[in-house]
C-alpha positions as CSV (number, residue, x, y, z in Angstrom):
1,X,-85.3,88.0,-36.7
2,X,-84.4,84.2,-36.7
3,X,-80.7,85.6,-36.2
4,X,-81.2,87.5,-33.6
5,X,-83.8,84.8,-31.7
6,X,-80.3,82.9,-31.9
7,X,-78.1,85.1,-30.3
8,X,-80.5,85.8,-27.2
9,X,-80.7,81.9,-27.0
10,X,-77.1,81.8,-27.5
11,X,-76.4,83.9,-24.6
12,X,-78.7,82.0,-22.4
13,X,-77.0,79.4,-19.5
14,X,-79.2,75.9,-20.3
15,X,-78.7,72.8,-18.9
16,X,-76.7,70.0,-20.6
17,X,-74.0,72.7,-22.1
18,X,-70.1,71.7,-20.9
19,X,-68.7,75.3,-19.2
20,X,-66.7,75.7,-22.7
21,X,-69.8,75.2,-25.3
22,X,-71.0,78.3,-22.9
23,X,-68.2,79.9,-23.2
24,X,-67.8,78.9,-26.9
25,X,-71.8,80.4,-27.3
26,X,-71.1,83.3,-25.6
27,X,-68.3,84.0,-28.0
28,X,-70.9,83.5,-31.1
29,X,-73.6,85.6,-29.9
30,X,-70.7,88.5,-29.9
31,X,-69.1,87.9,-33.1
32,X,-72.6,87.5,-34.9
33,X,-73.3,90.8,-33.1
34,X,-70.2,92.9,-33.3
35,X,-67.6,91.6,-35.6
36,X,-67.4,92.3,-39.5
37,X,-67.0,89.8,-42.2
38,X,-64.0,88.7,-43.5
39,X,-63.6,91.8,-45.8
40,X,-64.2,94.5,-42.7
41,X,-61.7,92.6,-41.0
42,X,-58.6,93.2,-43.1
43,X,-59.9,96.8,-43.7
44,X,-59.9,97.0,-40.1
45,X,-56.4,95.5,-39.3
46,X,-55.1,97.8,-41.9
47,X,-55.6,100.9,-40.3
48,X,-54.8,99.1,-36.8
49,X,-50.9,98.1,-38.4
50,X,-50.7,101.9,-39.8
51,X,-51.6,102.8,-36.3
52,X,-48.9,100.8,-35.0
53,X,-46.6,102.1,-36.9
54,X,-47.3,105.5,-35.7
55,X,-47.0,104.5,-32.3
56,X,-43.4,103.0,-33.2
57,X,-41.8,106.3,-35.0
58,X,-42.6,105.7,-38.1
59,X,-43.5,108.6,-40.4
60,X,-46.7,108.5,-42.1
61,X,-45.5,108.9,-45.7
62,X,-43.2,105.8,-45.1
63,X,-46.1,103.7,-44.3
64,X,-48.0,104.8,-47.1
65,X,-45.4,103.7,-49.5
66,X,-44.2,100.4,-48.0
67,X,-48.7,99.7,-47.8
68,X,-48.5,100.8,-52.3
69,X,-45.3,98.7,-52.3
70,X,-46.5,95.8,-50.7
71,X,-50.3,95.6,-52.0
72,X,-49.3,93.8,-55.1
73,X,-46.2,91.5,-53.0
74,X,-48.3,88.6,-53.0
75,X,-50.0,88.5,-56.4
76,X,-47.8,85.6,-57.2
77,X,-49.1,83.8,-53.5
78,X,-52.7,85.4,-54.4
79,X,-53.3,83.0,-57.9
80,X,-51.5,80.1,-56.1
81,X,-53.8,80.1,-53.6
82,X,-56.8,80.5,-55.4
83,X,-55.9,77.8,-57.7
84,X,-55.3,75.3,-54.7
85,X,-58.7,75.8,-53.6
86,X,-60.2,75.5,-57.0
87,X,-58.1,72.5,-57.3
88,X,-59.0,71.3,-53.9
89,X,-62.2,71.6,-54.8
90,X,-62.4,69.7,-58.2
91,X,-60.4,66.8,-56.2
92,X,-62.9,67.0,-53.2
93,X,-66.4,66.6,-55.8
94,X,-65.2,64.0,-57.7
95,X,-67.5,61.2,-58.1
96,X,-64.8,58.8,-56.2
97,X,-64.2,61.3,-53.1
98,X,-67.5,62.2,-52.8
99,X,-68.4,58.7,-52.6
100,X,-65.6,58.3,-49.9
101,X,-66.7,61.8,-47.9
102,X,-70.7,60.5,-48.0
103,X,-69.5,56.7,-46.2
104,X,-67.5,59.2,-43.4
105,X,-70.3,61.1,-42.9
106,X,-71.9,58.1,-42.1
107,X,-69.2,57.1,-39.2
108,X,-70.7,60.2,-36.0
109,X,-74.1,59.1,-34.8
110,X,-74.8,62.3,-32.5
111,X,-74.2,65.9,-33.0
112,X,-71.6,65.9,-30.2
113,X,-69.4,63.2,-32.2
114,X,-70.0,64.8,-35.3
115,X,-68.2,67.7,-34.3
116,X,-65.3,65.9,-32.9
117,X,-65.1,63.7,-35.2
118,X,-64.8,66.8,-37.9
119,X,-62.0,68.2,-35.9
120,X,-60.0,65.2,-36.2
121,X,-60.4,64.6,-39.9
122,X,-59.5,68.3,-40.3
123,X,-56.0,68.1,-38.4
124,X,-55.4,64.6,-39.8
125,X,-55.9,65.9,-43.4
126,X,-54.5,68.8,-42.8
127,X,-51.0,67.3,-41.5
128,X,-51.1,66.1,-44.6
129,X,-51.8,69.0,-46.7
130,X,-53.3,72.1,-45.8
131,X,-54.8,73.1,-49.1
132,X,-57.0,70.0,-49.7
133,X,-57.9,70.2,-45.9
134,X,-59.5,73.0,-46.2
135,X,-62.1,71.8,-49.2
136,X,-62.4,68.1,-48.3
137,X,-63.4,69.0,-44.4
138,X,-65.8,71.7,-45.4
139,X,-67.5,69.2,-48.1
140,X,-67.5,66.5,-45.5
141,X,-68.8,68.9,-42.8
142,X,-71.2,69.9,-44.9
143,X,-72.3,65.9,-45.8
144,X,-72.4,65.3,-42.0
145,X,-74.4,68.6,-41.5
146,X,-77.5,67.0,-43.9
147,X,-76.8,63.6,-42.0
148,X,-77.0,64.0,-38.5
149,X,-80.0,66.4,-37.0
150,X,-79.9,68.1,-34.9
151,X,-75.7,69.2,-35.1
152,X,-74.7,73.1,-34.5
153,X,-73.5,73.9,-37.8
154,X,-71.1,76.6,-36.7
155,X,-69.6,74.2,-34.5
156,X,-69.0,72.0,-37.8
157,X,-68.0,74.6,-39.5
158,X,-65.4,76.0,-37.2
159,X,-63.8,72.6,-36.5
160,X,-63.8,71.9,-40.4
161,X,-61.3,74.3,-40.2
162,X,-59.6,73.4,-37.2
163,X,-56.7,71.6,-39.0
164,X,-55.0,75.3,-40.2
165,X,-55.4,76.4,-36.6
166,X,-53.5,73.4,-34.8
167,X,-51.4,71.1,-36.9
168,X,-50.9,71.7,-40.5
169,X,-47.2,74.0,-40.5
170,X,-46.3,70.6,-38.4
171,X,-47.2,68.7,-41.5
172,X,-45.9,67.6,-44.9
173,X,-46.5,71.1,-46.1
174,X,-45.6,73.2,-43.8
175,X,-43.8,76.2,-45.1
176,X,-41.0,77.2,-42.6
177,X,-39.6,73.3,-42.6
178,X,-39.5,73.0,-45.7
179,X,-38.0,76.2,-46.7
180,X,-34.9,76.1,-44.0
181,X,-34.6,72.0,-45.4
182,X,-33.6,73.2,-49.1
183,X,-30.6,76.1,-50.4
184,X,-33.4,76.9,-53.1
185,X,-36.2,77.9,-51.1
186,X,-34.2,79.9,-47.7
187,X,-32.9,83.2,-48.0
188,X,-28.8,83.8,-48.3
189,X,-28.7,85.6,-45.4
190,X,-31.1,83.2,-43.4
191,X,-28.4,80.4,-44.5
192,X,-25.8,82.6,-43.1
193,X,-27.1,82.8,-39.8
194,X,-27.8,79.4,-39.6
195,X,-24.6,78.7,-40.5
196,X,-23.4,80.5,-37.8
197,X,-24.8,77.9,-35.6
198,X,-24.4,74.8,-37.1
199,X,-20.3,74.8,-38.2
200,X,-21.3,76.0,-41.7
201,X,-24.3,73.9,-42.8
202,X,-26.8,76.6,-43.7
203,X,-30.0,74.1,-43.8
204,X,-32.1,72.5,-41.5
205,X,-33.1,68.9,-42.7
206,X,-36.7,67.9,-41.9
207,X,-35.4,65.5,-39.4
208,X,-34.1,68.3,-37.5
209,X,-37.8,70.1,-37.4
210,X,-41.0,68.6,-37.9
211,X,-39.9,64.9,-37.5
212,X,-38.2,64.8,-34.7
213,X,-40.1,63.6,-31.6
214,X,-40.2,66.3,-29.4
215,X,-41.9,67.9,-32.6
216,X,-44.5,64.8,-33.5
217,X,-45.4,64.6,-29.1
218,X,-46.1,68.0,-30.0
219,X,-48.1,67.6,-32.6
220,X,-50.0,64.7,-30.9
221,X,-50.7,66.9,-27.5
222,X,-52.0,69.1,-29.5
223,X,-54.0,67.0,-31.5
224,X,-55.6,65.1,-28.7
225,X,-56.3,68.3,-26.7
226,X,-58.0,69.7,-29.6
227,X,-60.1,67.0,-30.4
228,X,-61.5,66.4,-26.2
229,X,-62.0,70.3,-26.6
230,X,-64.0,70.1,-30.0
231,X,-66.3,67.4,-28.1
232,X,-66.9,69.8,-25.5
233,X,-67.3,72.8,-27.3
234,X,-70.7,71.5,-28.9
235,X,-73.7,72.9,-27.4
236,X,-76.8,71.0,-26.4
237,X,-80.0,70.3,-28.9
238,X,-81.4,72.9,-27.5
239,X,-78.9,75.7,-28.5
240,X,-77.7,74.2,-31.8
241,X,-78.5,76.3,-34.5
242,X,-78.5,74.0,-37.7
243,X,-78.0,74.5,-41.5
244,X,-81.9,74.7,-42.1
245,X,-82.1,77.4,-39.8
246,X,-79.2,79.5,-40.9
247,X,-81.2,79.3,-44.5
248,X,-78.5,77.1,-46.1
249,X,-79.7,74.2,-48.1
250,X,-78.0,70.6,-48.0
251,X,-78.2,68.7,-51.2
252,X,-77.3,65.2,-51.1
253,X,-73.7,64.8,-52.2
254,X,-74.0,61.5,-54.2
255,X,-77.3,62.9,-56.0
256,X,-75.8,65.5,-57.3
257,X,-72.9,63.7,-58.6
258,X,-74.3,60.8,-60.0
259,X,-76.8,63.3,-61.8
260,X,-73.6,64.9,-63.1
261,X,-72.7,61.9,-64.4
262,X,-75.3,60.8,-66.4
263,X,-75.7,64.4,-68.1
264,X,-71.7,63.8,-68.6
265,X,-72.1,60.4,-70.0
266,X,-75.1,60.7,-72.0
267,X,-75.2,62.3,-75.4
268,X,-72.1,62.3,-77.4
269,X,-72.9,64.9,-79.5
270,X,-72.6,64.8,-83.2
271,X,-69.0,67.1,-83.5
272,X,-65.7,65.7,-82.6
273,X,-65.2,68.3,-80.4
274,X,-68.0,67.2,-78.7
275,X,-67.0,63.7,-78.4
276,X,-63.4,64.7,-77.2
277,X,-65.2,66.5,-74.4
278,X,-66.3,63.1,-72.8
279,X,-64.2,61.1,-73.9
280,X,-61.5,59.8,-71.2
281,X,-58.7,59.9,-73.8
282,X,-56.8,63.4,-73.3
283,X,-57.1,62.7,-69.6
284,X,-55.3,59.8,-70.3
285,X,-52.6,61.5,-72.1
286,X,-52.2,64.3,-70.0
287,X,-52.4,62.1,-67.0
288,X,-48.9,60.1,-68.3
289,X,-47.8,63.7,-68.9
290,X,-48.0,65.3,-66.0
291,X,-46.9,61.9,-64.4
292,X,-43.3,61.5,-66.6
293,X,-42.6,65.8,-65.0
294,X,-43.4,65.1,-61.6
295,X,-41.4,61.8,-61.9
296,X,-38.4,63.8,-63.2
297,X,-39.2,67.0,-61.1
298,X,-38.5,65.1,-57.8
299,X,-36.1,63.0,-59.0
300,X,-34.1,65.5,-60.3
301,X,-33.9,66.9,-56.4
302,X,-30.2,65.6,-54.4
303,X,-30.9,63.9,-50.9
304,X,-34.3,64.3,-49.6
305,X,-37.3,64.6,-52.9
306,X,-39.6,66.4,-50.2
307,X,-37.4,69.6,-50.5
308,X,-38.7,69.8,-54.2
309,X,-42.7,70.1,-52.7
310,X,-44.1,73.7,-53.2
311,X,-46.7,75.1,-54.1
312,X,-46.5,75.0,-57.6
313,X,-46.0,71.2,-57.7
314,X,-48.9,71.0,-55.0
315,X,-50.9,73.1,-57.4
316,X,-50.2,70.7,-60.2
317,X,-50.8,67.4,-58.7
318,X,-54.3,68.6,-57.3
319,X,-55.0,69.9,-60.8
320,X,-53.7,66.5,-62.7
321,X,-55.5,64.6,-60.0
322,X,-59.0,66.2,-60.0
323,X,-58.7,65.7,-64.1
324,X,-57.9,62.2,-63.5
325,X,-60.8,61.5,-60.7
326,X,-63.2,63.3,-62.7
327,X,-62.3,61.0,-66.2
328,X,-63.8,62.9,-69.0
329,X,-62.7,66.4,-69.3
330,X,-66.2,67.6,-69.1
331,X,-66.8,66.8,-65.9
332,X,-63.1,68.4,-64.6
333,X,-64.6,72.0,-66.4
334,X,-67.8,71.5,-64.7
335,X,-66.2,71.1,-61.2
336,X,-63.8,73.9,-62.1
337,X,-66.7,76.3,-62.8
338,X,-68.4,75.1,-59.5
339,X,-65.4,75.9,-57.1
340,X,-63.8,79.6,-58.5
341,X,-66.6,80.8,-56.7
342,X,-64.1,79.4,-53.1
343,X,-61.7,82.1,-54.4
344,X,-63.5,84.9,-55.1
345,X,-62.7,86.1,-51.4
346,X,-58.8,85.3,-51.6
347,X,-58.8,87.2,-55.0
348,X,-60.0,90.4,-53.1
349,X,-58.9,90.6,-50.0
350,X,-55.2,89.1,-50.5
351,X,-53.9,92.2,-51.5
352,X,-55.0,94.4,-48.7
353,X,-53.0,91.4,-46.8
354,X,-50.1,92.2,-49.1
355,X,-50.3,96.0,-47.6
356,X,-50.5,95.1,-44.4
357,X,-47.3,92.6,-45.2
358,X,-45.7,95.7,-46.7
359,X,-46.1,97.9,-43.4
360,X,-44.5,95.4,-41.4
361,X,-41.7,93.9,-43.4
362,X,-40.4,97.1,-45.6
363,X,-40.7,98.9,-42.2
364,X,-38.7,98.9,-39.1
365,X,-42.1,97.7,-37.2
366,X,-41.4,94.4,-37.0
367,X,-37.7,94.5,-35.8
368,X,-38.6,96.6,-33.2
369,X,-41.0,94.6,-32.0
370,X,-39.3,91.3,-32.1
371,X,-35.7,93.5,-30.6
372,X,-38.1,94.3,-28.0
373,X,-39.2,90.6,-26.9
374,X,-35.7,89.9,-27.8
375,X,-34.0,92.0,-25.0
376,X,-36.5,90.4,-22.1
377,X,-36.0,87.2,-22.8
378,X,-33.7,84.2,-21.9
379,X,-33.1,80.3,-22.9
380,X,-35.8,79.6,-21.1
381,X,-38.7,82.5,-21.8
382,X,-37.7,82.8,-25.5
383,X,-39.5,79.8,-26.9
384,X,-42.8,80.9,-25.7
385,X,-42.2,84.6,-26.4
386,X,-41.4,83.6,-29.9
387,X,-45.1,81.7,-29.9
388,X,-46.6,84.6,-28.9
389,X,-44.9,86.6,-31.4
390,X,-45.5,84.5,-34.0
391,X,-49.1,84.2,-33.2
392,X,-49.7,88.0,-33.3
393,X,-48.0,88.8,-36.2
394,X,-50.1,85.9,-38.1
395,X,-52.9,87.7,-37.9
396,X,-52.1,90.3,-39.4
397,X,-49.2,88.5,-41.8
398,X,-51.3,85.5,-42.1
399,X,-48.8,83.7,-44.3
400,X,-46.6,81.1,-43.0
401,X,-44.0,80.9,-45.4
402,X,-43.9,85.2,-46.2
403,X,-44.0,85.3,-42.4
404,X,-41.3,83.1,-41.8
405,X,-38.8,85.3,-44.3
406,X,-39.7,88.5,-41.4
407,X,-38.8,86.2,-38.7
408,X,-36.2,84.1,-39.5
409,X,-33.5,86.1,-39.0
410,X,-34.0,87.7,-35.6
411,X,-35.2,84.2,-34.5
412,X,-32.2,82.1,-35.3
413,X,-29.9,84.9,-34.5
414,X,-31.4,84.8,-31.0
415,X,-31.3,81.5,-30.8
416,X,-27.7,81.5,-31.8
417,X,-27.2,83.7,-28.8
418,X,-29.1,81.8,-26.7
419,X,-27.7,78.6,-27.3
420,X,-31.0,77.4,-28.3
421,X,-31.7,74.4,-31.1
422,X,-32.5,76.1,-34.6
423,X,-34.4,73.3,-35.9
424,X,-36.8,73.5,-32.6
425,X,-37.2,77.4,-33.0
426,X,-38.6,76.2,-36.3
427,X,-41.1,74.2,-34.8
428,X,-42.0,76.7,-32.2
429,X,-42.8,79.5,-35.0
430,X,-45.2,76.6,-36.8
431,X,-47.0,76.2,-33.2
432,X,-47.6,80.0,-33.0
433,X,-48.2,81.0,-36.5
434,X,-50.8,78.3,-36.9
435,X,-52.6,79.3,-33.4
436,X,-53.1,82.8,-35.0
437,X,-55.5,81.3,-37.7
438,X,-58.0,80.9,-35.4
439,X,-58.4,84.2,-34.1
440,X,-58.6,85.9,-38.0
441,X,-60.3,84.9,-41.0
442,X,-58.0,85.3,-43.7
443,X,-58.1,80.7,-44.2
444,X,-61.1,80.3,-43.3
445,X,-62.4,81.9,-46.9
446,X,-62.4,78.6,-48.9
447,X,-63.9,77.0,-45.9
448,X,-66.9,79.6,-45.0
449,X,-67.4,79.8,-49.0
450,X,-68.1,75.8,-49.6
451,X,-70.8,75.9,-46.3
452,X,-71.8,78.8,-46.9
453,X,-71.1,80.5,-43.4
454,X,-69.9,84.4,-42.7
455,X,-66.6,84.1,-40.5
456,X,-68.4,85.8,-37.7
457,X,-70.9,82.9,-37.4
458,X,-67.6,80.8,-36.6
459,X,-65.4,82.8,-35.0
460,X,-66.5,82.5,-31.5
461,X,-65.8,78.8,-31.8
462,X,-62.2,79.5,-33.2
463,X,-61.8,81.4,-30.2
464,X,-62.6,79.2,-27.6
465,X,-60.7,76.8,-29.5
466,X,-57.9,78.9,-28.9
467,X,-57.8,79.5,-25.2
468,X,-57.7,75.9,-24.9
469,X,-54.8,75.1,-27.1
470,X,-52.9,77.7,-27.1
471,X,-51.7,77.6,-23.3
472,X,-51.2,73.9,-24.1
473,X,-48.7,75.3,-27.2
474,X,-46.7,77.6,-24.3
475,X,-45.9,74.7,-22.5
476,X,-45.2,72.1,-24.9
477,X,-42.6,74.5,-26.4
478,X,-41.0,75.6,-23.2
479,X,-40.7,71.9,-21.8
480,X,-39.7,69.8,-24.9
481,X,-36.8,72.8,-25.8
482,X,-35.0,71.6,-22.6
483,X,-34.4,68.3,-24.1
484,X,-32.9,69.1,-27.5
485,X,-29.1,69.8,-27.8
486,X,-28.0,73.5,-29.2
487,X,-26.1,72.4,-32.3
């Protein structure tokens, strides 16, 4: 009943609402209505890609295999991921970042800053890395939520994880750089073509892609445009819809800590084991430990360390930092236990992602396709094209780095024909494929799981969100290619 009140509310035109927070509302009241949860969604898409590949010539038995074949392809990815939101998590509730996250919540004094101020912190995190973007922003949104009344918690939730929809393949871990920047991590035959381009060098170096400038104005344009929209997008007092009245409670984020703490701290126990337990010790030791590897891991790397960054190391350092934040090993288990809940939804629906991955990339869908947008394009048209096409295919491929393996090679062969700069091609796909997170829900998992939220109650925001960046994308990519050099 209180839902529904809501959406008829939602739909309403009241005063004080900016044309997009209508538009953004509007949006709402049809995915709370229409669309699925998360789970529905990738059931859906499923059936949508066989359908596709139908349409495209593909027999029906050849689907069906390359959907078996690929449903397990990301088991690997599946674990990685879950671990860097458990370890995210862990990081983002320790005593000292919760401590840091309550003094931000502080800073937004109105429900319209609050949200904009959200969005940035997402994108800023999230340049930096993706993964602990994703926890941090939801815990701080969260914080914010049970500080300021009176904020649309929807809103907060949708620009908590605006920072996977803008910025973050831009950033310091974004997947496509850094897998074109090191021999280890591209494909042969993606070297090859490369190559073919650049008088035998088979890499991209980072200062080629994401740090050049045309790449950071892009990333700023973005950034800014994202932000003045997030301030518009909230609605008025009258039509926000806060946590209280979703039914989700707000604890405060220092109580619950601190109470942690003393429970943590308090008895000693009478067995060793108990003692070693709370004792700070074997964090200690492991700490040195896993500082002494990750010393010699990216030392060990020739030229630039960044190239040895992956998820594995990513996974570690959140693990070996949360351990260290938390102090007493306790307290790390405790946290642990508290976030695998974040994963359960990347644990289920990842491999249904992994079949829809199959149908596209041990198919001939996706080369026909990209052939396709290949043949009506020019040196002009083909950075935007590739935007587009790298925006559609992430939502249903909603993995930068497995998506970037598909792409690659009919990208920078085009490019080579084209006489268009590699490393800006590279930049263009991380523009696109990160736009496409905002119109699926595959990320926003770990997000929606921390506040609680259902992707549909977001998902109209995302939207809007996306018809105001995403034209701003086209353009940035089709002016800024005219000033970078073909190799």
């Amino acid at each position: 009943m209180v839902g529904d009140v809501h959406t008829e509310r939602d739909a309403e035109v009241l005063e004080g609402d900016t044309w997009l927070a209508r538009v953004a509302l509007r949006f709402t009241a049809f995915t709370e209505r229409w669309l699925p949860d998360a789970f529905g969604f990738v059931l859906v898409g499923t059936f949508l890609i066989f359908a596709l590949g139908l349409a495209t010539g593909e027999s029906p038995t050849t689907l069906v295999d390359a959907w078996g074949e690929g449903f397990w392809s990301l088991i690997q990815f599946t674990l990685q991921m879950a671990m860097i939101i458990i370890g995210g998590y862990a990081v983002a509730v320790s005593a000292p970042v919760a401590r840091l996250i309550a003094r931000m919540a502080q800073i937004p004094k109105s429900p319209r800053a609050a949200i904009a101020f959200t969005a940035a912190v997402a994108m800023i995190s999230s340049y930096l890395n993706w993964a602990f973007s994703l926890i941090f922003t939801a815990i701080l949104a969260k914080e914010i939520a049970r500080v300021v009344r009176g904020v649309d918690y929807r809103a907060l939730g949708a620009m908590a994880f605006l920072g996977l929809g803008t910025v973050w393949a831009q950033g310091l871990s974004g997947s496509a750089a850094l897998q074109v920047a090191s021999p280890a991590s591209s494909p042969e035959a993606v070297q090859e073509i490369i190559a073919e381009g650049r008088s035998g060098e088979g890499i991209i170096p980072l200062t080629e892609t994401i740090f050049t400038w045309q790449s950071v104005l892009a990333t700023f344009v973005v950034f800014v445009v994202a932000v003045v929209m997030a301030w518009f997008l909230a609605p008025s007092p009258a039509r926000a819809k806060t946590a209280q009245e979703m039914g989700i409670e707000l604890r405060p984020l220092l109580a619950e800590k601190d109470g942690k703490k003393d429970a943590a701290s308090g008895s000693t126990g009478s067995r060793p084991g108990d003692w070693l337990e709370r004792s700070p010790l074997l964090t200690v030791l492991v700490g040195v430990l896993g500082l002494w590897y990750l010393v010699r891991h990216f030392t060990s790397v020739e030229g630039n360390p960044v190239a040895a960054i992956d998820l594995n190391t990513v996974n570690l350092v959140l693990i070996l930092l949360a351990l260290c934040l938390h102090w007493r090993p306790i307290r790390m288990v405790e946290a642990v236990r508290r976030g695998t809940p974040a994963a359960s939804g990347v644990l289920l629906q990842f491999p249904f992602y992994g079949g829809i991955f199959g149908m596209i990339a041990f198919t001939g869908l996706s080369k026909q396709i990209a052939g396709w947008m290949v043949s009506v394009s020019n040196e002009l048209l083909f950075p935007p094209l590739i935007a587009v096409y790298s925006a559609v295919l992430g939502v249903f491929v909603p993995s930068g780095g497995s998506k970037w393996v598909i792409e690659a090679p009919y990208v920078m062969e085009a490019a080579n024909q084209l006489h268009i700069n590699q490393g800006w091609m590279v930049v263009v796909y991380d523009l696109g494929e990160a736009s496409a997170n905002l119109l699926q829900p595959f990320w926003m998992l770990p997000t929606l799981a921390v506040l609680g939220l259902k992707a549909r109650d977001i998902m109209g925001y995302t939207f809007a969100m996306f018809l105001a960046c995403f034209p701003v994308v086209l353009i940035v990519v089709t002016v800024l290619a005219q000033t970078l050099p073909f190799p």
